[in-house]
C-alpha positions as CSV (number, residue, x, y, z in Angstrom):
1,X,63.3,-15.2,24.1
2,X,61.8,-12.0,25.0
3,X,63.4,-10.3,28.0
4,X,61.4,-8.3,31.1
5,X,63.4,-5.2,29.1
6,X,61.6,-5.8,25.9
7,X,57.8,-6.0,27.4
8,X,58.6,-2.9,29.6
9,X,59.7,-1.2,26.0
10,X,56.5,-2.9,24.1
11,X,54.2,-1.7,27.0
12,X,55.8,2.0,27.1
13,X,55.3,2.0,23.5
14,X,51.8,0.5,23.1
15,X,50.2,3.0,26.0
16,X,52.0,6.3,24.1
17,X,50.5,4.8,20.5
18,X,46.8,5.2,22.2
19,X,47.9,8.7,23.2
20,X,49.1,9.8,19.8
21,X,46.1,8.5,17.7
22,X,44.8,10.5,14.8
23,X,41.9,13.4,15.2
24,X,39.5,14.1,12.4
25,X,39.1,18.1,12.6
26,X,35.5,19.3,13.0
27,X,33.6,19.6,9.9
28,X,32.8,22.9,8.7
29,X,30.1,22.9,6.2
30,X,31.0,25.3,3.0
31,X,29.1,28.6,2.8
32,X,28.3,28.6,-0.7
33,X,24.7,28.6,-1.6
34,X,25.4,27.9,-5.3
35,X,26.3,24.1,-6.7
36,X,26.8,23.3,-10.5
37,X,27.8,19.8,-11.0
38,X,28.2,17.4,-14.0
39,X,25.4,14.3,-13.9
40,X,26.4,11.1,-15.7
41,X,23.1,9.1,-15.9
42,X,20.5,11.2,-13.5
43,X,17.3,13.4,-14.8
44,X,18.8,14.1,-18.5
45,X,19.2,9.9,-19.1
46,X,22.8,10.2,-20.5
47,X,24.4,12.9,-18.7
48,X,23.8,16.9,-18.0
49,X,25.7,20.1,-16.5
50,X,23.4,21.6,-14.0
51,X,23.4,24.7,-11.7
52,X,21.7,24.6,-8.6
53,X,20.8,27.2,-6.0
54,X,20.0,26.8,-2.6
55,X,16.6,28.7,-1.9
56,X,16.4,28.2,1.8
57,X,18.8,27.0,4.3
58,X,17.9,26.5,8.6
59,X,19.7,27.9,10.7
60,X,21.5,24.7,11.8
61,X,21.2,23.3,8.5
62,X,19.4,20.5,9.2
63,X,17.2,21.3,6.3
64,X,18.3,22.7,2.9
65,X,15.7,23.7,0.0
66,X,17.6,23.3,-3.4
67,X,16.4,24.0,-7.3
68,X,18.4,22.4,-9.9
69,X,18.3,23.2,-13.7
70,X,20.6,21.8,-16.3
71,X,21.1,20.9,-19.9
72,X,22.4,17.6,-21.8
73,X,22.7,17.3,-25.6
74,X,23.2,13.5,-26.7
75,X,25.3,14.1,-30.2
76,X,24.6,9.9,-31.1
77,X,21.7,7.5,-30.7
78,X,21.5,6.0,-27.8
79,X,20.2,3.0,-26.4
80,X,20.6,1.1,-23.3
81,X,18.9,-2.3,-21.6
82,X,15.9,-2.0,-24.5
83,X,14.3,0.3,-21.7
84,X,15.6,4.2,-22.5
85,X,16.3,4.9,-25.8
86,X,17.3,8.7,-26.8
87,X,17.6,9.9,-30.5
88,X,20.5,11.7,-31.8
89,X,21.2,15.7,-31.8
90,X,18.8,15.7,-28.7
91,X,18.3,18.1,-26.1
92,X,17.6,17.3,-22.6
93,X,16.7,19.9,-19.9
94,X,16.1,18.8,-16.3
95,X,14.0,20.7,-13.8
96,X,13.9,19.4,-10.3
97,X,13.7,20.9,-6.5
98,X,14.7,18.8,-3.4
99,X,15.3,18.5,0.4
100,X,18.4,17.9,1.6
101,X,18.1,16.6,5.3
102,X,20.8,15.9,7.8
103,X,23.1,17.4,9.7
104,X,27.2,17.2,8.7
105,X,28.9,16.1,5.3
106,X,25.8,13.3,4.6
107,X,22.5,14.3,3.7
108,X,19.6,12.9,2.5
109,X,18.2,14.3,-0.7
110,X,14.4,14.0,-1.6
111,X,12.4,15.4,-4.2
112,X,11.2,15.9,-7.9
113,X,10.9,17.5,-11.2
114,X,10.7,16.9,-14.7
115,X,13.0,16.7,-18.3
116,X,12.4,18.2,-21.6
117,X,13.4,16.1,-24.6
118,X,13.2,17.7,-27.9
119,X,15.2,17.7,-30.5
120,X,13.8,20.7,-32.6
121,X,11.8,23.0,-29.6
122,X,8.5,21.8,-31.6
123,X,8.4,18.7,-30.9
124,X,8.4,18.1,-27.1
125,X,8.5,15.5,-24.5
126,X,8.3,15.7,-20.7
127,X,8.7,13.1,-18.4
128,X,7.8,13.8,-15.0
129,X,11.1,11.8,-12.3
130,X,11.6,11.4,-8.5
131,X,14.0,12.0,-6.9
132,X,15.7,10.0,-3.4
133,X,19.3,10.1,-3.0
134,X,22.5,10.3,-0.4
135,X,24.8,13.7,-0.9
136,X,28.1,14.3,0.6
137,X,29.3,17.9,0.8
138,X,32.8,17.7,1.6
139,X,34.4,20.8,3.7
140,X,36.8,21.3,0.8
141,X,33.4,22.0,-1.8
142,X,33.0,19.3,-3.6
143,X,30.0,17.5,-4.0
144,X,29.1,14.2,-4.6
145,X,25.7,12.8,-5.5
146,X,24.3,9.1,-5.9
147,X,20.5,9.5,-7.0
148,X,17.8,6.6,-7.6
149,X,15.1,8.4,-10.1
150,X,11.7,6.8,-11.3
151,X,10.7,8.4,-14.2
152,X,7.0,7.8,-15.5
153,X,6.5,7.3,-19.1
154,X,3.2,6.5,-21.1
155,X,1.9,5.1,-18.0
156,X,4.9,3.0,-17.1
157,X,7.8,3.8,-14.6
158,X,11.4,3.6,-16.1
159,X,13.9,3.2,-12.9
160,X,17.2,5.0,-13.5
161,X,20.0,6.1,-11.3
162,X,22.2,9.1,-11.4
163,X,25.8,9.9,-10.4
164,X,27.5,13.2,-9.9
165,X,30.1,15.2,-9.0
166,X,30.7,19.4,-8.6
167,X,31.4,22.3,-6.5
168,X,30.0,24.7,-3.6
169,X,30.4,28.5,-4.9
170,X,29.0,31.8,-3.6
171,X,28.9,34.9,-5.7
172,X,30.5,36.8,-3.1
């Protein structure tokens, strides 16, 4: 049986455990206005290594303006739900731009582009994509990206999503 000893002990203990709970420090956004970042899926269909440069930032950062550029080469035929097929020893270059909206780690991420296929620079294809996605910068640089993208296709719309991960740098 519990004593009057051991509930004065349990109570002491309880109100100094609300005292002593954890703080999250203040999030301090990094300064970099580069990214590059690897995409698995995304504009490229099987996967790219992109750069990406901030073009205009607010001054609370509420609003970001951000052009991406990357390149994917798929060494083996692929094929994938009898919707996106990709030949081998092609090329794919995506070009987009987006918003990034939001205050903090979390941001919103709207916008568009395109992707060159080719596999020998003559013959070309270009498939114009959207892009609407969630971005979390972290303080420590990293990025991470989770990207829905309709691309449009002889007419038709091919849904696709894109993952990826990188890192916040500055020339400086």
């Amino acid at each position: 049986m519990i004593t009057k000893k051991y509930w004065g002990k349990l109570l002491i203990l309880a109100t100094l455990c609300n005292f002593l709970h954890a703080q999250e420090p203040e999030y301090r956004a990094p300064q970099g206005t580069n990214n590059w970042f690897v995409d698995l899926g995304g504009p490229a269909i099987f996967y790219s290594l992109n750069y990406e440069k901030y073009l205009y930032r607010s001054y609370n950062e509420k609003y970001t303006w951000a052009a991406h550029v990357g390149l994917g080469y798929n060494p083996i035929n692929f094929d994938i739900l009898n919707a996106v097929y990709l030949e081998r020893n092609m090329f794919m270059a995506p070009f987009s731009t987006s918003i990034l909206k939001g205050e903090g780690k979390e941001k919103l991420e709207i916008g568009g582009g395109f992707t060159l296929f080719t596999k020998d620079f003559g013959n070309n294809e270009v498939l114009p994509h959207a892009l609407i996605g969630l971005r979390v910068m972290e303080s420590n640089h990293v990025c991470f990206r989770l990207n829905y993208m309709p691309f449009w296709q002889n007419g038709a719309v091919m849904h696709w999503l894109g993952i990826s991960l990188g890192k916040n740098f500055s020339f400086k």
